[in-house]
N, C-alpha and C positions, 0 to 999 in steps of 0.2 A: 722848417728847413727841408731841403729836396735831397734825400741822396741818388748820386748816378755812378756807378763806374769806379766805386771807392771813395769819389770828390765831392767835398759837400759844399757848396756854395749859396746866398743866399737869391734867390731867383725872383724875378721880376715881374708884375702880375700881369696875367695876359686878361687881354682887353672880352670883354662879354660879348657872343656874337647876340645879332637880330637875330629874332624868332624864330624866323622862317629860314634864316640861315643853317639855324641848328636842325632845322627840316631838309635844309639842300644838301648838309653832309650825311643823312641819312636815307634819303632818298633810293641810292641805289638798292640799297637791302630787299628794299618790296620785289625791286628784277630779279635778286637773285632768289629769295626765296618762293617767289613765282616757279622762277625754273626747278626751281630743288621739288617742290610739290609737285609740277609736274612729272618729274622723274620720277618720285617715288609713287605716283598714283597710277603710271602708265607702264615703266619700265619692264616690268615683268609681263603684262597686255602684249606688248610690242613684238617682245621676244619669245615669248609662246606664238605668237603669228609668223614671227621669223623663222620658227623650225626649232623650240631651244622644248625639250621635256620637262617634265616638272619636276626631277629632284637633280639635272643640271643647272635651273633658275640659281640657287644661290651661289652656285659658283661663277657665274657671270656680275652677280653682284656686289663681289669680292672684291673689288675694284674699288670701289667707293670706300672703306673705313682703309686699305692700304693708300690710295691715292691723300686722303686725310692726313695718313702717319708718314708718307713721305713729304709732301711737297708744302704744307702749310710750316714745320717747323724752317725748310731751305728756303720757303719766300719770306717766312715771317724777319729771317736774317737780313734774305738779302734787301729786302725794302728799308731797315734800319740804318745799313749802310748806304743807301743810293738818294744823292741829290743830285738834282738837274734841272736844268728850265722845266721840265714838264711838274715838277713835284720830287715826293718823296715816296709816296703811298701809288698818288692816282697813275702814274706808269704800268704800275703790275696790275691794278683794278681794270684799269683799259685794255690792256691786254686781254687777260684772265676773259670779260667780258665777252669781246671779239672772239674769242677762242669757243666761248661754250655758246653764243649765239651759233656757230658756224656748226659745233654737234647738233644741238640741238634740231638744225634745219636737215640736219643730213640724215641723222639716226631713222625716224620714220621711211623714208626714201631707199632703204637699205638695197629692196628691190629693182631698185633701179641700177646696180652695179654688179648682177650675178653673171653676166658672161664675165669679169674678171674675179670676183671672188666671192662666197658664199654668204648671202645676206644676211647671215645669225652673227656670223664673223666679224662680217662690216658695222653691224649692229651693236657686237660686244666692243669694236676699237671706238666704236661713236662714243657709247657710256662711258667708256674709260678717259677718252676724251672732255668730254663732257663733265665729270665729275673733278679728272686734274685743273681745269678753267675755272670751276665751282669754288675748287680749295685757293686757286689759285689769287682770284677776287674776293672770298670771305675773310682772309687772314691781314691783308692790308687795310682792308674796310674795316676792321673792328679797329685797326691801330691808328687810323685816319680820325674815329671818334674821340677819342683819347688825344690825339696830335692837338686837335682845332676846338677839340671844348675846354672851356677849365671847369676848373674843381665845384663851384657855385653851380655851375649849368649841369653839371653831370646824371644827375637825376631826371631831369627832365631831356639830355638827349638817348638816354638809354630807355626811358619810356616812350618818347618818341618811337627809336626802333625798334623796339616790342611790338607795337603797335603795326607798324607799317609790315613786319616782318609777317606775324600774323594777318595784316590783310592781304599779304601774298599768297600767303598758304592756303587760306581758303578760296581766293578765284583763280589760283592756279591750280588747286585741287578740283574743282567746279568746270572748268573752261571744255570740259570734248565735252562733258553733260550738257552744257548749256549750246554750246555748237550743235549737236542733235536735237535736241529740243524745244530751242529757241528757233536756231537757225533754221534748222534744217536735213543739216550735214546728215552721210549716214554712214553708222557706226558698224556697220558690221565689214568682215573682210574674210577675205576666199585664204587660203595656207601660202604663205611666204609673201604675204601682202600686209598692209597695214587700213585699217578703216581711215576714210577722210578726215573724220571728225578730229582724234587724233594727232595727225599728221599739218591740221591748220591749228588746231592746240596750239603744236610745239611753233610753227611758224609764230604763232603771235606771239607765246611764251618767249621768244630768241628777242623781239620787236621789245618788249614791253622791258626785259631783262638789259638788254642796249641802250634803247632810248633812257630808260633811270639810270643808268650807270654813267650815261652820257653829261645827261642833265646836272648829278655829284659833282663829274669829274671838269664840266667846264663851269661850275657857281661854286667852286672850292679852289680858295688861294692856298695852296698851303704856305706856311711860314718859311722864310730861308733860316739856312742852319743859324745863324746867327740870332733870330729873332728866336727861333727853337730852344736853346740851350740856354738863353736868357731866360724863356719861361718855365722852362722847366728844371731851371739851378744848375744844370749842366756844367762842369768845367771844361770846355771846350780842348783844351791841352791835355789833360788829363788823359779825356777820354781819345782824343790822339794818340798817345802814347800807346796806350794798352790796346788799341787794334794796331799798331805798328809790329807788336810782339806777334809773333809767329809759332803756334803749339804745335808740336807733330800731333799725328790721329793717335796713336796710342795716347799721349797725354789726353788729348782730350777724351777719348773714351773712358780712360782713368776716373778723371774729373767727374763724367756723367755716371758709371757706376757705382762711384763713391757717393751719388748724390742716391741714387737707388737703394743700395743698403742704408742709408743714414733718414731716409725719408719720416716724417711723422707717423705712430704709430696710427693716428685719427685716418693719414689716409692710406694705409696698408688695408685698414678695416675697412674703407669705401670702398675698394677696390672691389671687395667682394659684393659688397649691393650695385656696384656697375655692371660688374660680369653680368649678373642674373636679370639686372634690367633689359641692360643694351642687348643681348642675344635674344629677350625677348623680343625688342622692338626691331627688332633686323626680321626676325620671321615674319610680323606682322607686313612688313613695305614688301619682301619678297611672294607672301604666301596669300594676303588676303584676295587678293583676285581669281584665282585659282578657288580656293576654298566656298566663294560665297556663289563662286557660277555654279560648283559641285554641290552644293550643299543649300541654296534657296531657289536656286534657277533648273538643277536636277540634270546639269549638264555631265555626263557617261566621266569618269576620268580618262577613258580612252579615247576622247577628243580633244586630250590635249597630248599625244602621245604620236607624235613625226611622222614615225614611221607606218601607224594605222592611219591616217591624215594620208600620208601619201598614198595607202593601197586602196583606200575607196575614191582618191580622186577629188571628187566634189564635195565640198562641205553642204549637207544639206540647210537650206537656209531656214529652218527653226534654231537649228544648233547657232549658227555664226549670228540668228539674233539674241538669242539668251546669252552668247559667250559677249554682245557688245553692249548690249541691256547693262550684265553685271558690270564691267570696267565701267561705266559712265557710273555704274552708281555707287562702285569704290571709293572715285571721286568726291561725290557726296559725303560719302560718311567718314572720309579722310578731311574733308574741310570741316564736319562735324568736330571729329575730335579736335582741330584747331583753332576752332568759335570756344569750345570749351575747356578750352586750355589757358585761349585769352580771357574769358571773363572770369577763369578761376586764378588766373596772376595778378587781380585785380583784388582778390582776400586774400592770398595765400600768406604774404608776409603778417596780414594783424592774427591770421589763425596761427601760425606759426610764432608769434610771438606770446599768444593767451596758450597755449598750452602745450609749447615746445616744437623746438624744429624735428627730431628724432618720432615723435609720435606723429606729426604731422607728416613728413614723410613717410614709414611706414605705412600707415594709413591710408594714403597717395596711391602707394604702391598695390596695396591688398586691391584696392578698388579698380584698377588697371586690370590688375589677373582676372580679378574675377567679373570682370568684363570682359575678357579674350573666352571664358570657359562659356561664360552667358551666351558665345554665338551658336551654340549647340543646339539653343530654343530654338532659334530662329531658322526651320525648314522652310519652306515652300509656301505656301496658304494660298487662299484665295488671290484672285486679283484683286489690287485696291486701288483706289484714284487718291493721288498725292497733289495735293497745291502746294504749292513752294514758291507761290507767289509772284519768282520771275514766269514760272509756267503750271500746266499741271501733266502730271505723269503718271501712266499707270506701270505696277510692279507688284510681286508678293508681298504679302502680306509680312512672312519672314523679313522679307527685305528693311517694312519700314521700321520693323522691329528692333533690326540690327543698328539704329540713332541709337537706343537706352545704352548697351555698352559702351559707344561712343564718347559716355559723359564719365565713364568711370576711365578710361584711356588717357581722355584728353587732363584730367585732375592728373593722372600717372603723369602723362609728357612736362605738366607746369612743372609738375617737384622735381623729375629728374632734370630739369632744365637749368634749376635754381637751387634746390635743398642741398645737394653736396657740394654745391662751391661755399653757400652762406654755411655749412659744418666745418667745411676745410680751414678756409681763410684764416680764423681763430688760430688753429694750430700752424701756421707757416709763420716763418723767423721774415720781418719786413724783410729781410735784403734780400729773400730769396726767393719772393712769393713768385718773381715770373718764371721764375725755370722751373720751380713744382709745378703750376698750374701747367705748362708746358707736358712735364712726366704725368702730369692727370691726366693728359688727352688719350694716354696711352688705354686706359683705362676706359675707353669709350670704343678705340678702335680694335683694342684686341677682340672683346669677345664678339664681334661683330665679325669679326676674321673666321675666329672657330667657331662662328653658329653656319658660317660660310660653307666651313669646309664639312661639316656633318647634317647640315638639317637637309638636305636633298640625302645624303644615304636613309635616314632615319625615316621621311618620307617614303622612298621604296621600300626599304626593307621593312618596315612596321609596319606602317600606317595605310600598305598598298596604294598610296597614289591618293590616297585619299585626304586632302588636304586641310577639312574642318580642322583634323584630328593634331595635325601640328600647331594650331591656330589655338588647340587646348590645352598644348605641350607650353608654347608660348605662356598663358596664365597659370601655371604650376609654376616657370622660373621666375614670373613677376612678384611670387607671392611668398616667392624663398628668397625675393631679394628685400620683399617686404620684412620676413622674418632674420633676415639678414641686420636690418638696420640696428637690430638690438646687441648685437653684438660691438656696436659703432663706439666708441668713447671719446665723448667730447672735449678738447684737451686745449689751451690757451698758451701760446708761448711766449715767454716775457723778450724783452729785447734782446735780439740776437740768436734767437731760437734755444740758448742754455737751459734753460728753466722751464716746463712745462707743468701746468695743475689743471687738474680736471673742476670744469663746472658743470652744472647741471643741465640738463635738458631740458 
């Protein structure tokens, strides 16, 4: 039996898609998460080129875990309620889509609009743009999965999108590298400019993100309500009725805080191993470019610093090539950690099952940290020649060193991707499990908020500019979230959430 809305009906089995079907509704994912890699492996590149210092970077990037906590719960509504010729889902994906093709193409370009207004400016409305289109298309496309698969296929189109999501990650992570080095392009760029390489990135990243989202949204029928409600047990009346009722905001704010203090004890206790994760992994997307140009390429901190930029004028072209050197090979070792993340989502659940989810996470995590602390090893060295098969490239020796922690990140990124929802689930009462998972999310954007609002002070006022140093602050919180986990208790709640017992780890 299906319950929805209070109404339990008994629901009518929806028909098994083709193969490649369950391929066409996931499809888009690889665009988007193309573009998300590139955002995260460029965004901060960009905006140190546009004039932004380095302990204002995280408050530019403040944007992205706010744009998450506003706009994915008000689309995740309103695509529920909205049916039309075009769909249910694919209206706001197409949208969303259009929208962050259109930052993405413009964000680099920034330069091109300073007799009206200041390119760092134009740059921070791109991202913000950019990231609300991100949330705007990932929140319907997960519920589009769920709409058009049933229950049989579900396994296989969620691995599906694992897959494809991850091989976005990595050649959108990879793509200004492989445009300098493959191509051609070049990567270096004068103050309040952006290098080519970069800049045809995003262009293709907008192309690739479009055209997948495109190819979803026209080889996906969605169901009319009818045919919906049918497979899903739905009582169609029912659930009529109850969005006919009209709550004032104080009621519903009621509603939602009362769900706040009444939450499972299991995830009041995640909360705490999210903070400590996610604040790490914010430093890492805002800081690691900065830190590895300072700290393997031996680039001054005060080239990245506006105001000394603007008094000597010219970037002298050693500097703007180590400063474009490192971002291409951010790239790299940001698609690293997302090769090794996917092939470790590939054991995580049978290691997690032989010897508990609680130590396998923890564990996860320890290795994460002390992979952010490992990038300390890795100074400067010799030059070395790198095959990498599409080419070959030479860099420090440091540099190539910076893959080893790579594997201990990417093992971090699978658990936290997976291990606290497979903890949570257990303890959530069925009928409530989407509006917790909902108030989890919170749990991912806050401390992402407050690593916003402090890791650029803490940058200057500590660590002088000096950016490794955050980069090691980073694996101290990964390793308190690791120690975190033990605090975690595993907890099962019987029907209706009344009754909770604890099982083992």
């Amino acid at each position: 039996m299906s319950q929805t809305s209070g109404a339990t009906v008994q629901p009518v089995k929806q028909p098994k898609l083709p193969f490649w079907q369950v391929w066409n509704v996931s499809l888009g994912f690889l665009g988007v998460q193309f573009g998300f890699a590139l955002q995260n492996a460029n965004a901060s590149r960009i905006l140190s080129d546009l004039g932004a210092d380095l302990h204002s970077l995280s408050l530019f990037w403040i944007v992205a875990p706010l744009m998450g906590l506003i706009v994915q719960p008000i689309v995740g509504s309103a695509s529920d309620r909205t049916w039309n010729r075009f769909g249910r889902r694919n209206p706001y994906i197409l949208f969303g889509a259009i929208a962050a093709a259109l930052g993405m193409a413009f964000m680099p370009n920034a330069g091109i609009v300073v007799a009206f207004i200041a390119p760092i400016l134009f740059g921070g409305v791109m991202l913000a743009l950019m990231d609300a289109a991100f949330n705007v298309t990932m929140q319907p496309f997960r519920a589009l999965v769920s709409d058009m698969v049933p229950s049989e296929q579900r396994t296989l189109g969620y691995s599906i999108q694992s897959l494809l999501i991850n091989i976005g990650a990595v050649f959108g992570s990879m793509l200004p590298f492989i445009l300098t080095n493959v191509i051609g392009l070049e990567n270096t760029a004068q103050a309040g400019e952006v290098a080519p390489s970069v800049i045809w990135a995003f262009y293709i990243g907008a192309s690739v993100l479009l055209g997948s989202v495109l190819w979803t949204v026209f080889r996906t029928r969605e169901y009319a309500p009818k045919e919906y409600n049918a497979y899903k047990g739905i009582d169609a009346d029912q659930l009529a009725r109850e969005r006919a009722e009209r709550k004032s905001l104080p009621q519903r704010l009621g509603g939602f805080f009362q769900l706040l203090f009444t939450m499972p004890k299991t995830m009041r206790q995640l909360a705490l191993v999210q903070f400590f994760s996610w604040f790490a992994l914010f430093i890492m997307w805002v800081y690691t470019t900065p830190a590895i140009t300072q700290h393997v390429w031996g680039v001054e901190a005060k080239w990245f610093d506006p105001h000394y930029l603007e008094s000597v004028g010219q970037v002298p072209a050693h500097i703007a090539a180590a400063k474009g050197a490192a971002g291409d090979w951010v790239g790299i070792i940001f698609a690293a950690y997302s090769l090794f993340a996917a092939l470790f989502s590939i054991v995580l659940a049978r290691i997690a099952n032989t010897f508990g989810r609680k130590p396998t996470y923890a564990l996860s995590l320890l290795l994460g940290g002390l992979g952010y602390i490992s990038f300390l090893l890795f100074q400067g060295g010799e030059a070395t020649q790198v095959n990498l098969l599409i080419t070959e490239v030479t860099v420090p020796s440091g540099a190539l060193g910076l893959l080893l922690p790579m594997v201990g990140v990417g093992i971090a990124w699978a658990a936290i991707l997976a291990m606290p929802y497979a903890i949570l689930s257990d303890s959530l009462p069925a009928s409530k499990t989407g509006v917790y998972m909902g108030i989890f999310n919170f749990t991912i954007a806050a401390p992402q908020i407050i690593s916003a609002l402090v890791a650029g002070a803490i940058l200057k006022g500590i660590f002088d500019n000096q950016a490794i140093y955050i980069i090691v602050l980073a694996g101290v919180f990964m390793i308190l979230g690791a120690v975190s986990v033990s605090f975690v208790r595993e907890e099962r709640a019987e029907q209706g959430g009344a009754v909770e017992e604890a099982v083992t780890a």
